[in-house]
Steps between C-alpha positions, in 0.01 A plus 500: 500500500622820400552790738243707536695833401641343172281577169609260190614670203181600301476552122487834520823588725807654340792268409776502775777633343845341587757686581892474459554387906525093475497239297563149487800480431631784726332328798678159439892469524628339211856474585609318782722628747856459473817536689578811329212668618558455870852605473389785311292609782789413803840511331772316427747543776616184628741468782779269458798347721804333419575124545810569735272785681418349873158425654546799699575716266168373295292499823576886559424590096214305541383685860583813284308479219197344640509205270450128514798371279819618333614360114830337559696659169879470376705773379365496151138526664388156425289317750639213666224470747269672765519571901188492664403605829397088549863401397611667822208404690604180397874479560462699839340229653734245363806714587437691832726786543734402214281606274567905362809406421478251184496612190179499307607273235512267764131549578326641176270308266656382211251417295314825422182494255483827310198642310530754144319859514271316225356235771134509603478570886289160533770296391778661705216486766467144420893425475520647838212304654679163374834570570408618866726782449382905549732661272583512171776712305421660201720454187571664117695446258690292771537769763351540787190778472282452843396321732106383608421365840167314581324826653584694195275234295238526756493872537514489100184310479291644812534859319381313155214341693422853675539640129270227327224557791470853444492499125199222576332766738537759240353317251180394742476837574500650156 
């Protein structure tokens, strides 16, 4: 049953006319979202360390920079792993007190996963998720161009899903 203050369109009434606000296709996103995007938004910087850097040394750039892991670069700036706040965690406990001073390549993950700017954020997402890890460097051309943590995919997609509910509220709305 209709409500009683709506009136269906009679033959007479003038023709709504549209106007130039939305359309289909601008209220659908066609492209999906891809590393490039995000880093476009927050930035490349990445911090690094050096292999024969110590734990202590990594634990006070980390402290510093309010961060959650450190790339783990050579001279030449290629990666040769990643320091995360959970490889210290980790070798803390196993070393008490003995711990600051060892050298991160001594305590780094090797084996580093690395995404391209051109990635969708739901397979990074999904590499992440599967590989239990919660950061992922960033690489071009073979160099190293950013770096995405977990919360930086989540944040990405809660301010998508913010975006997407108001265009759908606009659109309701007229």
């Amino acid at each position: 049953m209709a409500p009683s203050s709506y009136q269906a369109p009679m033959r007479g009434d003038a023709k709504a006319k549209s106007g130039a606000g939305q359309s289909h296709k601008t209220d659908i996103a066609a492209d999906p979202a891809t590393v490039r995007k995000l880093i476009g938004q927050k930035g490349n910087e990445v911090a690094t360390i050096s292999p024969q850097d110590t734990i202590g040394h990594a634990v006070k750039v980390l402290s510093e920079k309010k961060i959650g892991s450190l790339v783990v670069t050579d001279a030449q700036g290629a990666i040769k792993g990643i320091l995360s706040e959970h490889n210290i965690v980790r070798k803390l406990a196993e070393t008490p007190g003995q711990t600051l001073p060892q050298k991160v390549e001594e305590n780094m993950s090797t084996k580093v996963q690395v995404c391209s700017l051109d990635d969708t954020l739901v397979a990074v997402l999904n590499s992440m998720s599967q590989g239990r890890f919660r950061h992922m460097p960033v690489v071009e051309d073979g160099k190293l161009c950013g770096l995405l943590s977990i919360g930086d995919l989540v944040n990405f997609r809660l301010q998508e899903l913010e975006y997407e509910s108001l265009k759908l509220k606009q659109i309701i709305v007229g």
